[in-house]
N, C-alpha and C positions, 0 to 999 in steps of 0.2 A: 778252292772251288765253292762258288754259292751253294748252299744247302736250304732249302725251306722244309722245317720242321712244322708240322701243324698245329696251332694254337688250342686245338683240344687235346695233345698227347699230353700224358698215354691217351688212344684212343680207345684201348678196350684194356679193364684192369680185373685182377681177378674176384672182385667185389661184386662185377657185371653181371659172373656166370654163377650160375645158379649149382651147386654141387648135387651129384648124379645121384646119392642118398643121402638121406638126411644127419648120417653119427663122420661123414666128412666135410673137407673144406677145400675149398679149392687157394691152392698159392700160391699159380701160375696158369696166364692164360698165353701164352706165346708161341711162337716158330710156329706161325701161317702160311699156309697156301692160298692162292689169288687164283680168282677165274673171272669171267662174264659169262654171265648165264641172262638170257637177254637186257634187259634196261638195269639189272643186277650186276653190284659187285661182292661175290662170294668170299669167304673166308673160309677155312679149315684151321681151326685154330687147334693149339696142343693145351689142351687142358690137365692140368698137374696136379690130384686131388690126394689128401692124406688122410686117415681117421683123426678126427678126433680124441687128444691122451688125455683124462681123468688123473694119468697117474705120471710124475714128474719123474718118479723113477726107471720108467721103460723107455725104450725107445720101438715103435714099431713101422712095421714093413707090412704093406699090402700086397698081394700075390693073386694075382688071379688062377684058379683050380679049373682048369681045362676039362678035367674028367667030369667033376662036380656041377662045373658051368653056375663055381661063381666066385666073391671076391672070400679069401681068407686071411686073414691077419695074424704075423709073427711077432712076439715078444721080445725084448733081448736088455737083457738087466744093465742101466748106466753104471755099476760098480764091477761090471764084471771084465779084466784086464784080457781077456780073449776077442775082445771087441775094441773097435775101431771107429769113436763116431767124430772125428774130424773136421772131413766134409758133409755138409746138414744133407747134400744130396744121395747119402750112401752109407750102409752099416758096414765095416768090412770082416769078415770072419772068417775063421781056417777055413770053413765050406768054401766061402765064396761070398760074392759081395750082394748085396740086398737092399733095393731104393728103398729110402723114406715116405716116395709118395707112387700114384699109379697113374699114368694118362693114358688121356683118350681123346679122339678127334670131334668138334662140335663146331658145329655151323653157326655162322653169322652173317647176314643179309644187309647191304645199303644201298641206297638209288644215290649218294652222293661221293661213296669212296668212304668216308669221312666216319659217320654217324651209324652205327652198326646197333641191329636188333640181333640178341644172340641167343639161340634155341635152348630151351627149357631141359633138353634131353641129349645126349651122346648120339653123333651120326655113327661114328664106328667105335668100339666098343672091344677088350681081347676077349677074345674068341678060341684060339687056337693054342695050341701048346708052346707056339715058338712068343706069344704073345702073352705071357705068363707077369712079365715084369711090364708090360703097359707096351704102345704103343705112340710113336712117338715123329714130329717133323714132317709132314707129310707137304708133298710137291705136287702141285695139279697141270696135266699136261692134255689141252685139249686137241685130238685129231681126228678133223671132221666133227660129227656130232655129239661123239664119247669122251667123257670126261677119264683120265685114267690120272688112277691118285697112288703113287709109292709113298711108303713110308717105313722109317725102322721099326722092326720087332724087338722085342729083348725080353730073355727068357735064358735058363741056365744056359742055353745052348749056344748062347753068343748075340749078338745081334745081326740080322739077316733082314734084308728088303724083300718087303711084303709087296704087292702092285693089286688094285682092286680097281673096277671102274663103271662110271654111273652115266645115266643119260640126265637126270635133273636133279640130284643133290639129294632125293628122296631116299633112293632107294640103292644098295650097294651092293657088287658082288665083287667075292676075292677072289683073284689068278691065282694064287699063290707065291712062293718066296721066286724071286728072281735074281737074288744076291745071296752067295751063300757067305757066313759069319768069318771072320767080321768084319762087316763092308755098311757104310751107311752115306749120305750124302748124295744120293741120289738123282740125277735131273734129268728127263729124257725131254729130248729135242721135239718140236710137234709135230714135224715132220718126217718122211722116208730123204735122205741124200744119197743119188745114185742105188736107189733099190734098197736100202737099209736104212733103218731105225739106230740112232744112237744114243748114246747115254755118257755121262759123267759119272764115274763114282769115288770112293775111297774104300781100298782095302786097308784095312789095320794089320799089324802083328807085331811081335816082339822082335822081326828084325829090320823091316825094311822102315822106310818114314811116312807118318800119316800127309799125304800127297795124293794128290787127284790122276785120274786116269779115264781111259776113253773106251768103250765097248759097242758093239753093234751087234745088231739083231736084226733078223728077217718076220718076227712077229712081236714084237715085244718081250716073249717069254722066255725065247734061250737066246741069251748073252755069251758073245765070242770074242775074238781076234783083238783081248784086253791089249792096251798100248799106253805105257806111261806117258801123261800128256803135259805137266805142270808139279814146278817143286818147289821147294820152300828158298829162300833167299836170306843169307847169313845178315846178320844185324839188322834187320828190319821189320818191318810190322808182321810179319806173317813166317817169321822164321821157326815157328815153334808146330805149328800145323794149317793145315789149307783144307776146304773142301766145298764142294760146287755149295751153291744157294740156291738161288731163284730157278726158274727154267730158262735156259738161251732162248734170244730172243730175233729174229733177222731186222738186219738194217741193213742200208746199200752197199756197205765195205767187209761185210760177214753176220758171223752170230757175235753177237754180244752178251756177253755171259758176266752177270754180279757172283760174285765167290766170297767166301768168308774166309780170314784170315784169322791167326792168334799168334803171338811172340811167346817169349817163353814165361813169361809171367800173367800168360790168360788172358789179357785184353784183346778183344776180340772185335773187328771192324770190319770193313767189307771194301771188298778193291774190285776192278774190271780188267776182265782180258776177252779181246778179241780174236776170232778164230776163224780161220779160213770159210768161204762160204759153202765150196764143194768137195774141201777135205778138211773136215771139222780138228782131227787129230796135228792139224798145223796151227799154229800162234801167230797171228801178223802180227799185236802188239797188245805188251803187257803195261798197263799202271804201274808207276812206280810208290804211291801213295795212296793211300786209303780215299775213297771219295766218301765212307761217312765213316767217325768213329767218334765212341761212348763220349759226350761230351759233357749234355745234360741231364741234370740230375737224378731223371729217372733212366738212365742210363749207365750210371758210373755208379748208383747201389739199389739195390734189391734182395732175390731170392739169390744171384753169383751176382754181382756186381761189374761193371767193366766192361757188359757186353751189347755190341747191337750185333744181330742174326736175322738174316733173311730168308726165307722159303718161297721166297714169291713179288712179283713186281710187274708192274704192267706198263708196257710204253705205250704211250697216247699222247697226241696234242704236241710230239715235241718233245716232250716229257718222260723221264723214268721214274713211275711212283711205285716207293719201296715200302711196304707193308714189313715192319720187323718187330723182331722179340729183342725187348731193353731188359736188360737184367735178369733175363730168363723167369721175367715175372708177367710183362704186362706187352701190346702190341701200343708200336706207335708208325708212323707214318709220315713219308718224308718224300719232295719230290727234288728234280735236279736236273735241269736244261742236258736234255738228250747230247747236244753239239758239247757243253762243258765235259762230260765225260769223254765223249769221242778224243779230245782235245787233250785228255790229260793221259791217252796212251800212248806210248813210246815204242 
């Protein structure tokens, strides 16, 4: 399948973003949300910020203090055999585990898709107690004139979907959790189908498999009548985990829905499946192949290497353009003749 990558990606690297105080640094600007907000094309990018170490021997952990209402920082000695520092994304300790860095949502503006100015300061920010470990992936779903933005919390308590929602990107208020832990992935449809609101998610646990599922709502805020919708496929690109991406989108033969995939070795790409128009919980047809995966270079190494991730995509012109996070470092951007897609489902 033709792919056009654009000749500026990365389009936003985390060198762009300015970090939220001064003693950190940002590592990663990736996994966007996409909107129009009039002759604008919005971003909610995930910003991934760490302190600053002086000292080669620690390792630390940013934590946002809910009670406090602010950031505090955990030490944790490189010699010491009760730790776990492995994966650079995570400390692991008998408590429990503990990111190396904190994110936050921040805005970026362009009248060409392309070319992004990106805000000096955090649009959302944790806040809350379930938002302790940062906040994180956030999906914009506009209906009617509200902008409604889910994104994952993470905090002892698990990770849970947080849903907030604005009328101009200015100003933000949060619904509260709509997904209880641990459930991330998030996508809700823009519209009501026959009376109801739905939504994409992924529950996690220790028994069942990280695999996508379908929920409906009569307000956005209580989520019901959960139904397994999509599962993982032995030997193949997506055999290790699955979980919604972008928001579905309508075309004439249903919703069209971009999903990410991962095998069991972490490489992670992004595939399409199509879904009933007026019973979303049905599958007309699934890709059997990935329509983009990590190919180039800013793609195959980074902050995790191997991956392209999508939050967001806008069809226009014929077109699917995919706004995604390469290597869980930097956003780059990719479009792909709407009918090629259509074409490569089964």
């Amino acid at each position: 399948m033709p792919v056009f990558r654009s000749s500026d990606n990365p389009i936003i690297t985390p060198r762009a973003v300015r970090p939220s105080r001064p003693d950190f640094e940002v590592i990663g600007a990736f996994n966007a949300g996409v909107a129009r907000l009039g002759d604008e094309v919005i971003l909610l990018l995930r910003v991934a910020e760490r302190p600053l170490n002086p000292d080669p021997g620690v390792y630390l952990a940013p934590i946002y203090d809910a009670d406090r209402k602010q950031v505090v920082i955990k030490q944790f000695e490189q010699d010491n055999p009760e730790f776990d520092f492995s994966d650079p994304r995570a400390i692991q300790t008998a408590r429990g585990v503990y990111l190396t860095s904190l994110s936050h949502l921040r805005l970026a503006r362009s009248r060409d898709g392309v070319h992004f100015a990106v805000d000096e300061t955090p649009a959302l920010f944790p806040e809350t107690c379930y938002e302790t470990y940062g906040i994180e992936d956030p999906r914009i779903t506009q209906i009617g004139d509200t902008y409604y933005v889910n994104y994952s919390a993470v905090s002892e308590a698990g990770i849970v979907v947080y849903l907030a929602s604005t009328a101009d990107f200015r100003s933000f208020r949060r619904l509260g959790a709509i997904f209880p832990p641990d459930n991330k992935d998030v996508t809700i449809f823009p519209e009501k189908i026959a009376g109801q609101y739905y939504a994409l998610h992924r529950p996690s646990s220790g028994f069942g498999r990280p695999e996508i599922w379908i929920a409906e709502s009569p307000d956005l805020l209580c989520w019901g009548n959960h139904r397994h919708l999509m599962g993982l496929r032995e030997v193949s690109w997506d055999d290790g985990r699955i979980g919604g991406g972008a928001v579905p989108f309508r075309v004439k033969e249903g919703w069209l829905e971009i999903y990410h995939g991962a095998d069991r070795l972490n490489r992670y790409c992004l595939g399409a499946v199509l879904l009933k128009a007026d019973e979303p919980w049905k599958i007309i047809a699934r890709g059997e192949q990935p329509i983009l995966e990590p190919q180039a270079a800013y793609e195959a190494s980074g902050f995790f290497g191997g991956v392209v991730f999508s939050c967001g995509v806008l069809c226009e012109e014929d077109k699917v353009k995919i706004y995604y996070g390469a290597a869980d470092t930097s956003i780059a951007y990719a479009e792909i003749p709407l009918e090629d897609v259509l074409k490569s489902l089964k």
